[in-house]
PLY file of the C-alpha trace (Angstrom):
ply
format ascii 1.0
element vertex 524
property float x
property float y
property float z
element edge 523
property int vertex1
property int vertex2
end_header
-113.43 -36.76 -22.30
-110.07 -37.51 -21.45
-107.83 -34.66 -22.31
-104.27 -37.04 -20.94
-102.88 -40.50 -20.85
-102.98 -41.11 -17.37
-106.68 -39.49 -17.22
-108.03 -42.84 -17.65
-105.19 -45.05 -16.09
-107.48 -45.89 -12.81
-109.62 -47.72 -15.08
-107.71 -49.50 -16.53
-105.91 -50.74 -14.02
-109.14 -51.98 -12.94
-110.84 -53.25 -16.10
-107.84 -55.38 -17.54
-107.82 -57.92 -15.65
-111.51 -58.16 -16.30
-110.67 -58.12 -19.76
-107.60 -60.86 -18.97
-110.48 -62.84 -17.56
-112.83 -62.87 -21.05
-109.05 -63.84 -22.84
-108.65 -66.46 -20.78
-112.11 -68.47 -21.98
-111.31 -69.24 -25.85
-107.88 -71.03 -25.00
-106.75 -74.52 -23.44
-105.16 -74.71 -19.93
-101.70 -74.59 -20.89
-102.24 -70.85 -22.05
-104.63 -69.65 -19.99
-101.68 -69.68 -17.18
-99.41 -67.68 -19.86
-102.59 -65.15 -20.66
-103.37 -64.35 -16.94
-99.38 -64.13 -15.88
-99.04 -61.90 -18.81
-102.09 -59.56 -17.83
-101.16 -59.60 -13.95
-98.02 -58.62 -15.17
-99.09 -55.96 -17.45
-101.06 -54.98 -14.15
-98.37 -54.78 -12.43
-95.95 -52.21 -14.89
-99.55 -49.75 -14.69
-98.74 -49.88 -10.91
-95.53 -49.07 -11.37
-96.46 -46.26 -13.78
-99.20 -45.15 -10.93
-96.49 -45.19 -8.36
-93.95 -43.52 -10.31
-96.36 -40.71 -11.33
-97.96 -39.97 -8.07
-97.71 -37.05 -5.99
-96.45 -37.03 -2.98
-96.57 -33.86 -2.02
-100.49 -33.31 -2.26
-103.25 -35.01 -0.13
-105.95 -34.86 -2.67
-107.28 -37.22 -4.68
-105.23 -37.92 -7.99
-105.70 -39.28 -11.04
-109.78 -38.82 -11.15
-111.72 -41.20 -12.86
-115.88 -40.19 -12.41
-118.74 -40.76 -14.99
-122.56 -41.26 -14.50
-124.13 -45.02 -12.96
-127.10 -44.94 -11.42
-128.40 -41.09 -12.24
-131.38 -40.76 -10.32
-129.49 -41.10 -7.42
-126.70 -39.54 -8.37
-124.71 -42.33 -8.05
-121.22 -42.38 -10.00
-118.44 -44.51 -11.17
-116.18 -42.98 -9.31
-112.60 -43.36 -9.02
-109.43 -41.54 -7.60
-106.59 -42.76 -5.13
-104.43 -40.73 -2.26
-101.69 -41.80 -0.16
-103.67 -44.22 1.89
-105.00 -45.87 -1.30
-101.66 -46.21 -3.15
-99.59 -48.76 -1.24
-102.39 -51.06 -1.24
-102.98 -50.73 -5.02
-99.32 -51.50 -5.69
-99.32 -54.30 -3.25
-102.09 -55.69 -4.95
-100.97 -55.31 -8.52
-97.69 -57.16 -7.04
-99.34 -60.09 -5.34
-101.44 -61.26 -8.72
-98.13 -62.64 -10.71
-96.86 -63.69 -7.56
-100.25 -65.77 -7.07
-100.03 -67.18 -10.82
-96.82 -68.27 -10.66
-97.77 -70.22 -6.76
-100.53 -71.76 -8.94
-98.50 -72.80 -11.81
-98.90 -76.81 -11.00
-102.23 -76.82 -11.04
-104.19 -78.92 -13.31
-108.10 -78.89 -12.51
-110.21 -76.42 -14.10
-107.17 -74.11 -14.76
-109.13 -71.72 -16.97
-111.83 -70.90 -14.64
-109.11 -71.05 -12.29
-107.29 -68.22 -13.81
-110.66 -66.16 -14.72
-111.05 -66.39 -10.79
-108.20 -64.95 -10.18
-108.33 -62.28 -12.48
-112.37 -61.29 -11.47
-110.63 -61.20 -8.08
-107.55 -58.37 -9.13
-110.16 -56.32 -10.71
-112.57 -56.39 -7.58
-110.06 -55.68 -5.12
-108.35 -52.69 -7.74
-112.18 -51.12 -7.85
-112.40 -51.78 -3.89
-109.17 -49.33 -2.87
-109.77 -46.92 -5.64
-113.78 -46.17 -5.26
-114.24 -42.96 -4.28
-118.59 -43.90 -4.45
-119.90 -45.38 -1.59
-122.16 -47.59 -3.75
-119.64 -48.46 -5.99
-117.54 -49.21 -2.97
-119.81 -51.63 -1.55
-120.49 -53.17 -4.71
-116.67 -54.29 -5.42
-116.91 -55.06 -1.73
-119.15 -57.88 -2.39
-118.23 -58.77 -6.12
-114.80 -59.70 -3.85
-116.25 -62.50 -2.28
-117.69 -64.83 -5.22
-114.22 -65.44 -6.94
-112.45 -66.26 -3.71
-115.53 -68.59 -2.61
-115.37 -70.42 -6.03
-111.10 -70.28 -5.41
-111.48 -72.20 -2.15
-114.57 -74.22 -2.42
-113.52 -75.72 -6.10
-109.68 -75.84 -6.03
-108.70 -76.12 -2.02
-108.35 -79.06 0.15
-110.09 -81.36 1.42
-112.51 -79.96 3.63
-112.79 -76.85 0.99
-116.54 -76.80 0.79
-117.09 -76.55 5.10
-114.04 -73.36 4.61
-115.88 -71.99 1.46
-119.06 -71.57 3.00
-117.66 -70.46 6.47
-115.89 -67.86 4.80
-118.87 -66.69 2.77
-121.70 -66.55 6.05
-119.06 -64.82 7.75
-117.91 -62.12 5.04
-121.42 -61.57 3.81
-122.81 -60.90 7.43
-120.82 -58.43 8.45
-121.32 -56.99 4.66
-125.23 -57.00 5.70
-124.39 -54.41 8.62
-122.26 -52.45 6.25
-125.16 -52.43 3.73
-127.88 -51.46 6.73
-125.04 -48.43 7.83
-124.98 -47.06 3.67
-128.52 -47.39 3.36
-129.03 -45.73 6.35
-126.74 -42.73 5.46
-127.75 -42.83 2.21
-131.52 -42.22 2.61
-130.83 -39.70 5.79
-128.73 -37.61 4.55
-128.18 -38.43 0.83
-129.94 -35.44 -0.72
-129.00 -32.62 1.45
-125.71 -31.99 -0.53
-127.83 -30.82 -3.88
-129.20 -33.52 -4.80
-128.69 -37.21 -3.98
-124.89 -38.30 -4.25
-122.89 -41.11 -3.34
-119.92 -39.32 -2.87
-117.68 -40.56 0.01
-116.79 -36.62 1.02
-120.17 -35.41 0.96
-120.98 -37.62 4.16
-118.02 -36.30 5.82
-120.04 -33.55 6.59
-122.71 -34.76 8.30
-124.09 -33.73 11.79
-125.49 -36.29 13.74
-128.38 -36.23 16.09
-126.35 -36.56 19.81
-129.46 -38.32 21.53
-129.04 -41.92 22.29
-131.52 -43.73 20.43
-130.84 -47.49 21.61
-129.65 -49.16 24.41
-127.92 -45.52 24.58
-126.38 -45.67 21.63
-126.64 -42.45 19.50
-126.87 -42.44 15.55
-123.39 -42.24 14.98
-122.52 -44.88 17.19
-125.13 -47.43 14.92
-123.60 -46.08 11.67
-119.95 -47.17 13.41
-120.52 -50.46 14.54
-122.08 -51.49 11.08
-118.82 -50.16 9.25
-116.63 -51.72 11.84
-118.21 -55.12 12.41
-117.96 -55.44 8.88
-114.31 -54.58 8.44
-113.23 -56.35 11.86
-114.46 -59.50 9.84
-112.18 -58.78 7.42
-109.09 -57.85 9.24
-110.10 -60.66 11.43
-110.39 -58.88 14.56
-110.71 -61.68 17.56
-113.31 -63.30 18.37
-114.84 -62.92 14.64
-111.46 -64.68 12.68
-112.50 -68.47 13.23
-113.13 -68.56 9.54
-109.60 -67.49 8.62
-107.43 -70.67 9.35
-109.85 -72.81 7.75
-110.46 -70.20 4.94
-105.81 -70.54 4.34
-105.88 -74.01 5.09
-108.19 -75.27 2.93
-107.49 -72.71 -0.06
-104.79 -73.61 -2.72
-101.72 -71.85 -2.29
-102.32 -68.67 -4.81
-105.60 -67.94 -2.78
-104.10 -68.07 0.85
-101.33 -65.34 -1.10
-104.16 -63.54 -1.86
-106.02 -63.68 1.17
-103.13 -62.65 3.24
-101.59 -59.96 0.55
-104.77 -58.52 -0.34
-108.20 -59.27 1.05
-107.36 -59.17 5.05
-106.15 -55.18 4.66
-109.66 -54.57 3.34
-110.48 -54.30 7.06
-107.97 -51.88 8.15
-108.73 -50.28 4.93
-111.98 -49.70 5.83
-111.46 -48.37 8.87
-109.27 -45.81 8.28
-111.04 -45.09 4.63
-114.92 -45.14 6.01
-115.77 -46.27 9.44
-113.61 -43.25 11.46
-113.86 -40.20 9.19
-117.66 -41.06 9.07
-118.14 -41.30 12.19
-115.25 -40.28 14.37
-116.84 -39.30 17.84
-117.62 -42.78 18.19
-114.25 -44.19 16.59
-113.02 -41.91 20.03
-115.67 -43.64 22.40
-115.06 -47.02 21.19
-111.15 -46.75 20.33
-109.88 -47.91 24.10
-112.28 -51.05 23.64
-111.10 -51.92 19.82
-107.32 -51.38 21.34
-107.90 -54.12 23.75
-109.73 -56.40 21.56
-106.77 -56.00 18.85
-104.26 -56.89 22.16
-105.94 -60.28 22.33
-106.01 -61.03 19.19
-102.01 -60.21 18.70
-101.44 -62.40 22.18
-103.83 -65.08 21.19
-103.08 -65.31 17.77
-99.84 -66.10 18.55
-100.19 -68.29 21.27
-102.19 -70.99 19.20
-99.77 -70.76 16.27
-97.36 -71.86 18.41
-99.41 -74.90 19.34
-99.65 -75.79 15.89
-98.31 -79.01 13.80
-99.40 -77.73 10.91
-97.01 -75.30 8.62
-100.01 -73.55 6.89
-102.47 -73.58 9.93
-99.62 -71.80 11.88
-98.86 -68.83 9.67
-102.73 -68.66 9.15
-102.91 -68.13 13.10
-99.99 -65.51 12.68
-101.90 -63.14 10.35
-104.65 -63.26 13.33
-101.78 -61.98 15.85
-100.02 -59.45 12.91
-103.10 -58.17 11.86
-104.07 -57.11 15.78
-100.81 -54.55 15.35
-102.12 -52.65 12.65
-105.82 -52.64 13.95
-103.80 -51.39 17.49
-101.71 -48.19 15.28
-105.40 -47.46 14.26
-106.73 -46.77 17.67
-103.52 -44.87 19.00
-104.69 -42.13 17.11
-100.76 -40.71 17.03
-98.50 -40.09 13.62
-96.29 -43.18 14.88
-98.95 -45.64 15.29
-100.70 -44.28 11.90
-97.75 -44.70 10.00
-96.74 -47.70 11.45
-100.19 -49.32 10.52
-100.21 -48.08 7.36
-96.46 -49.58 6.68
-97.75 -52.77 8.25
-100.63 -53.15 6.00
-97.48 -53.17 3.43
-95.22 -55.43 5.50
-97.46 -58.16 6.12
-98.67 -58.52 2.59
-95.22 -59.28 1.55
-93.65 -61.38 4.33
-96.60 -63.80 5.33
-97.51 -63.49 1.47
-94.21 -64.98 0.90
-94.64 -67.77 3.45
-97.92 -69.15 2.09
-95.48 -69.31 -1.04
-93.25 -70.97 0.88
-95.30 -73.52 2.32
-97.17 -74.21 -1.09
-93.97 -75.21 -2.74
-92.82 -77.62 -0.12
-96.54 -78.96 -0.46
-96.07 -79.64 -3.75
-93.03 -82.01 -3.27
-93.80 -83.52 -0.06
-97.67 -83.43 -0.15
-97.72 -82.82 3.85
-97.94 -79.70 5.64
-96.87 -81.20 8.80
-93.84 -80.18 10.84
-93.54 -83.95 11.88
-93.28 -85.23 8.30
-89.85 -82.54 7.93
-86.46 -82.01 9.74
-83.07 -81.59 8.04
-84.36 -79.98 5.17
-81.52 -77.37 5.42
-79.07 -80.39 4.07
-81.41 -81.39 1.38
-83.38 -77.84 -0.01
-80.25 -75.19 0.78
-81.34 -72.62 -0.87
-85.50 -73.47 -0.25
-83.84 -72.96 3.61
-82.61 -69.54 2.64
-85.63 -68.55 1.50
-87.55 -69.47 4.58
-85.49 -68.10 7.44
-85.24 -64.83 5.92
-88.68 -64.62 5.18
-89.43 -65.68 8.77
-87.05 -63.24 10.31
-88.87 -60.59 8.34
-92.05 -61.88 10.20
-90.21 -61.73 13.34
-89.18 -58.16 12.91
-85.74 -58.35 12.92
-84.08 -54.97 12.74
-82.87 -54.75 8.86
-86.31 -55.93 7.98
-89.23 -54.22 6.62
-91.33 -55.52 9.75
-89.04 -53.94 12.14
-89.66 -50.58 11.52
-93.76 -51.27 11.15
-94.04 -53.00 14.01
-91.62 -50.28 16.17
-93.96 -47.62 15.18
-97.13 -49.38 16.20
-95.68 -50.24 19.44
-94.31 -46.45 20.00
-97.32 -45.01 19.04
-99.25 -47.04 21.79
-96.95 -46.54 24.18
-97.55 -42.46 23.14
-101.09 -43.06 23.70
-101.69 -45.85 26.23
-98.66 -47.42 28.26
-100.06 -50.39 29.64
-102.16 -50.94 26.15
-98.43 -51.28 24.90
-96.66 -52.91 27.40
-99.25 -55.90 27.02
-99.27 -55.80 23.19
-95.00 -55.88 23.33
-95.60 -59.74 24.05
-96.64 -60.47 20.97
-93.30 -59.82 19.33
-91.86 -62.49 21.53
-94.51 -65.13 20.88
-93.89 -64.00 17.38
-90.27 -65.17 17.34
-91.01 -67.96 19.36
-93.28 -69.79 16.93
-91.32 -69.03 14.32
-88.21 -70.31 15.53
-90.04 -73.87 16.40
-91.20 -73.58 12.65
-88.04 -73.42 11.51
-86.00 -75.77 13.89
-88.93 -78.59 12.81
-88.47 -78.13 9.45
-84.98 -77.12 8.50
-82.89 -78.90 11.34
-81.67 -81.79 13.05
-81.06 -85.24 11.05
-83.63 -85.76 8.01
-85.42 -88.66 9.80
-87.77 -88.90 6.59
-86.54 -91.35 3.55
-89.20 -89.34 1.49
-87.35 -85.93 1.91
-84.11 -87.13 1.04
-85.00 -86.46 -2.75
-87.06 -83.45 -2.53
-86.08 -80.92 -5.33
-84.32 -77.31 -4.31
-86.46 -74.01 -5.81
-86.93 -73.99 -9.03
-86.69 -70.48 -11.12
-90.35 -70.34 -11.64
-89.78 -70.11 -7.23
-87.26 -67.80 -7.37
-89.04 -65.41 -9.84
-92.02 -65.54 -7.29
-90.01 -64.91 -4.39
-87.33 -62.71 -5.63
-89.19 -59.20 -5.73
-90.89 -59.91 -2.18
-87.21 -60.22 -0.70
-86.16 -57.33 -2.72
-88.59 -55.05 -0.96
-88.61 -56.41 2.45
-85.02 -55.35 2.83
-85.19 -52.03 1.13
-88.43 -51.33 3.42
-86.20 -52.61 6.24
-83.15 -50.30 5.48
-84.59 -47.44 3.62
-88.16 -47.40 4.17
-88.12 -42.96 4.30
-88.92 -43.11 0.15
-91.80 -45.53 0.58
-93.30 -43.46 3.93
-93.37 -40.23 1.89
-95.67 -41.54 -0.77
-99.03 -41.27 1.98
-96.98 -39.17 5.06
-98.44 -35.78 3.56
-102.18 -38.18 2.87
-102.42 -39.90 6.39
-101.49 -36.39 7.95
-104.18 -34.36 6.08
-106.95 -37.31 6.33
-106.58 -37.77 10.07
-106.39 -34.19 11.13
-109.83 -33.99 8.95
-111.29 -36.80 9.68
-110.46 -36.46 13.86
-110.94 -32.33 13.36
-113.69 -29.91 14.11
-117.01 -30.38 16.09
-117.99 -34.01 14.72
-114.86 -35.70 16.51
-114.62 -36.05 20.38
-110.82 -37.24 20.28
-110.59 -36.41 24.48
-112.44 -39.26 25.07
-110.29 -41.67 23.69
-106.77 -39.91 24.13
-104.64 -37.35 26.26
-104.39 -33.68 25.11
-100.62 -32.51 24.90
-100.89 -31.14 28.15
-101.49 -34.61 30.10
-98.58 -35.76 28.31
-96.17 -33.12 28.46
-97.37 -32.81 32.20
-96.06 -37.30 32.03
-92.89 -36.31 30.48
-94.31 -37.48 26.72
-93.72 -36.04 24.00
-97.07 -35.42 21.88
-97.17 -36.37 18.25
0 1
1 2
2 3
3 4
4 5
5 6
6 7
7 8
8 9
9 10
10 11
11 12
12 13
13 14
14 15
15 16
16 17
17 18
18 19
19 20
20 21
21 22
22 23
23 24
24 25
25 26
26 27
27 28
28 29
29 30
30 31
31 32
32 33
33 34
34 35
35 36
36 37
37 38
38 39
39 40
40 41
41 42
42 43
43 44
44 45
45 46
46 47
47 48
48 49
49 50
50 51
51 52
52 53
53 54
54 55
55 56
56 57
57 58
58 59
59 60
60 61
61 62
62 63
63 64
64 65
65 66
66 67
67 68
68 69
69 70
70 71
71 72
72 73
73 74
74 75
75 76
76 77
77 78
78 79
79 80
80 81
81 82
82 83
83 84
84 85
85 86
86 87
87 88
88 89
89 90
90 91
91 92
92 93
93 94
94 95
95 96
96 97
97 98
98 99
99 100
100 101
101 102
102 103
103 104
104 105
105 106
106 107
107 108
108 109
109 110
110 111
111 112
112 113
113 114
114 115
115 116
116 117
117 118
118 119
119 120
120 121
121 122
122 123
123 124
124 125
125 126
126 127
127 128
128 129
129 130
130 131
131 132
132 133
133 134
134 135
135 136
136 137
137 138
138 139
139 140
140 141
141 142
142 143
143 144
144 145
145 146
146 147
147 148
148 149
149 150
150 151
151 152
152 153
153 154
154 155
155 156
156 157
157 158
158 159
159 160
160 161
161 162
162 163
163 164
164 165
165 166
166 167
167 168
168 169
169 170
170 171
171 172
172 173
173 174
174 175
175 176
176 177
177 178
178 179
179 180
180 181
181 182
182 183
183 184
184 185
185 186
186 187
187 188
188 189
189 190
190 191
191 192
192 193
193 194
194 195
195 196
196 197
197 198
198 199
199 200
200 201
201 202
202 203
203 204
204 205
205 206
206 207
207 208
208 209
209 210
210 211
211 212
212 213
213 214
214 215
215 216
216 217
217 218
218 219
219 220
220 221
221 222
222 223
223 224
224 225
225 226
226 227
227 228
228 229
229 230
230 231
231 232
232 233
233 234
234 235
235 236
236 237
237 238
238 239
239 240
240 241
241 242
242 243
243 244
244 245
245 246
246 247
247 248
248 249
249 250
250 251
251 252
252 253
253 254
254 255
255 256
256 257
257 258
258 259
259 260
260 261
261 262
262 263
263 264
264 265
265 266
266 267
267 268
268 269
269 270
270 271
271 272
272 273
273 274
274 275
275 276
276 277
277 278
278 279
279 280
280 281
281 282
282 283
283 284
284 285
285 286
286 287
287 288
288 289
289 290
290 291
291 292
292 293
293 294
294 295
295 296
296 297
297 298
298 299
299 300
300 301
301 302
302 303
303 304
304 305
305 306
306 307
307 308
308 309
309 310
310 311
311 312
312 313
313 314
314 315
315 316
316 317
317 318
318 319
319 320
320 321
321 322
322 323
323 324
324 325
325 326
326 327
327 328
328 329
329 330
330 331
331 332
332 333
333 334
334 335
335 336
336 337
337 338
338 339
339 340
340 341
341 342
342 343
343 344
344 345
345 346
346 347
347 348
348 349
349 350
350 351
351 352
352 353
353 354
354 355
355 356
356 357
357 358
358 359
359 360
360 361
361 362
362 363
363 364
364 365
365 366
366 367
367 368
368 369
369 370
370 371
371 372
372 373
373 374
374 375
375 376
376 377
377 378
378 379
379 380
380 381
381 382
382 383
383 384
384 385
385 386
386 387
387 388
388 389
389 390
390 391
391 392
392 393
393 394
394 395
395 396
396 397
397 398
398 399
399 400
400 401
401 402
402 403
403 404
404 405
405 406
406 407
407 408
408 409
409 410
410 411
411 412
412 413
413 414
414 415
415 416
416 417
417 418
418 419
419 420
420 421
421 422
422 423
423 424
424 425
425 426
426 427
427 428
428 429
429 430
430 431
431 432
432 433
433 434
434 435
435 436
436 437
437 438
438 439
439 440
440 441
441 442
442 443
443 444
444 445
445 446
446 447
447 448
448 449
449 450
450 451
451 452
452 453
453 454
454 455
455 456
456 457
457 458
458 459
459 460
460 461
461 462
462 463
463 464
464 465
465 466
466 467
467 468
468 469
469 470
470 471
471 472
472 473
473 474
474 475
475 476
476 477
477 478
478 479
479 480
480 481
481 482
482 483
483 484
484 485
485 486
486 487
487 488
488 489
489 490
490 491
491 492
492 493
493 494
494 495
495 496
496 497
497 498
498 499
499 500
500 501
501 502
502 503
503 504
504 505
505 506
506 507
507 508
508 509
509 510
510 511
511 512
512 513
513 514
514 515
515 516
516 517
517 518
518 519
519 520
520 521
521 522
522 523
């Protein structure tokens, strides 16, 4: 029984917008928009309630949520949130009204529309807060359906082909995950008193150190089904084909989401299951993931910049941004851990922002390409505004919330692998470079267009959408210390954990503090 307000407060912010989506049904379209806008909203004041009463200073789980599922396997609905949990919450809670209001024109369906959306805030809420590995999975996969009915109903015009790419994709790297749980689950499930589902419970497990195929132990299996999974997600390269066609097709609201939301599932993962599970193989394969993460920054931002399309090119840039976090993983040092986890933060908000961007200029111009613009700066001035500082936040300018993230990542690989970071410092300057041709096609030069000569400025519906995104990319850019203490004293206890003791080989994947001292590094 709950004995305080807030016992229960995990719940809810999961169940309302469940309960926003069984509003939504009885009314027309006109106030189904107002219903889910005011329960994203509402969602959004309970994260600002969570945030507010969080603390900082402890590394356990807070505000506990746990009551009996599935009994004879003592499987629980279980629910509590740390420091590596509670940015992502918050970000998520933000993103919904953001999404609603980037949705606002459209007409078809709109109540299923909305009760998609709102299925979808509740499924990604239960997905950061489970503290069940069941219960985990099973928001993991409840995930998929409302996004798949988002693009495949209400996207563009090859939505069906980008639907079901997205699904096959998803839901096969969700089979391996499934195969890794099971797996635990019936090895080792009932040596902790009983079955359990409890994600700290398999921290503890000893794994057989024989290889047992293709000389890979155990451990190594249980890895790669956790990390193929979540490397779908992220998308690590060469498994993010479905993620351009997944934004491009996808009304604007769902590529928000996607981007915000969804994609940080991955790293998530990673960090939440895939390395404290299993972390002498996170050591073994670490070097490997580094490298594949490099490609994906340098290639993801080498096709963007050989795109004509404005939404196929920020697509391509989440592919490239996403590599840096996935690369602050894999350093294994407090820079490139902190600078992931700020990432995760930063990229929800600034390439959030710019599939906001690009959906309101669809909406007047009904073209996406970078041909069809030029001069806008004379006709949309403060539309302009809006863009170049949102793409200067993706660039990392210093003052910006993706400057610090992305210095972090890059000192933390420099800490742990100089020519790892040296190659992966490239993709800041493709970064900027695609950008910049983004913004001189679209902004600059004469308007050679008759159509854009009339196209409307933002609107306050735009501004109210954009406003609280620029608010907190420039006080993550100039004061970002307040926001880093809310999961500093969380990342530092979880990693030392998870990367502690005899389970972890971390030597095989990093230098010891003598190598570096002996280099002239310092070590984290």
């Amino acid at each position: 029984m709950a004995t305080h307000w807030y016992d229960s407060l995990l719940f809810w912010l999961t169940a309302l917008p469940a309960v926003g989506a069984l509003a939504v049904i009885p009314f027309n379209d006109r106030f189904a928009k107002w219903i889910a806008l005011a329960f994203s909203v509402a969602g959004l004041v309970m994260g600002a309630v969570l945030w507010c009463q969080f603390d900082s200073s402890s590394s356990a789980m807070q505000f506990v949520y746990s009551v009996p599922w599935i009994n004879p396997f003592g499987i629980k609905f279980a629910m509590g949130i740390d420091g590596l949990a509670l940015p992502l919450v918050v970000l998520t809670k933000l993103a919904m009204p953001v999404a609603v209001l980037a949705s606002w024109a459209e007409e078809r369906r709109t109540r299923a529309f909305m009760t998609c959306y709102l299925i979808l805030d509740a499924a990604m809420t239960g997905t950061f807060l489970a503290t069940d590995l069941f219960l985990f999975y099973v928001f993991w996969e409840v995930m998929l359906i409302p996004m798949l009915l988002i693009i495949g109903v209400w996207g563009s015009k090859d939505r069906v082909y980008a639907a079901v790419k997205f699904f096959l994709f998803t839901f096969a790297g969700s089979i391996l995950m499934l195969a890794a749980v099971f797996w635990l689950f019936s090895a080792y499930g009932q040596q902790f008193g009983g079955y359990t589902g409890d994600i700290a419970s398999f921290l503890k497990v000893a794994y057989p150190a024989a290889p047992v195929l293709f000389g890979l132990t155990v451990q190594d299996l249980v890895f790669l089904g956790f990390t193929i999974a979540f490397a779908v997600k992220v998308p690590l390269f060469p498994l993010h084909t479905w993620l351009p066609d997944a934004h491009v097709q996808a009304p604007t609201g769902g590529s928000i989401l996607l981007a915000a939301v969804m994609l940080k599932m991955g790293t998530y993962g990673l960090l939440r299951f895939a390395i404290p599970l299993c972390p002498a193989s996170f050591a073994k394969f670490a070097p490997a993931l580094a490298w594949i993460s490099v490609i994906g920054i340098l290639y993801g931002a080498w096709v963007a910049y050989q795109q004509t399309d404005m939404k196929k090119l920020v697509a391509y840039s989440s592919v490239s941004h996403m590599g840096f976090i996935v690369l602050g993983i894999c350093s294994m040092t407090d820079a490139g851990l902190t600078g992931a986890m700020l990432q995760m933060v930063n990229h929800g908000l600034s390439t959030g922002a710019l599939f906001c961007l690009v959906g309101m200029l669809y909406e007047r111009r009904h073209s996406r390409e970078l041909s069809d613009f030029g001069g806008l700066a004379k006709v949309m001035p403060f539309y302009s505004i809006f863009l170049v500082f949102v793409s200067a936040s993706s660039m990392a300018v210093p003052g910006l919330n993706g400057f610090v993230g992305e210095f972090l990542v890059l000192f933390g690989s420099f800490q742990w692998n100089r020519i790892i970071g040296s190659v992966a410092v490239l993709g800041v300057i493709f970064g900027a470079l695609y950008m910049l041709v983004m913004l001189r096609a679209v902004l600059f030069g004469p308007v050679t267009h008759p159509e854009n000569q009339g196209l409307k400025d933002v609107s306050r519906r735009d501004v109210a959408a954009l406003a609280p995104l620029c608010v907190l990319i420039v006080l993550l850019g100039v004061a970002p210390k307040p926001f880093l203490s809310k999961f500093e004293k969380s990342l530092s206890t979880y990693w030392s954990t998870a990367m502690g003791g005899d389970r972890a080989l971390p030597k095989a994947a990093t230098k010891t503090s003598a190598t570096q001292k002996s280099e002239g590094v310092n070590p984290t």
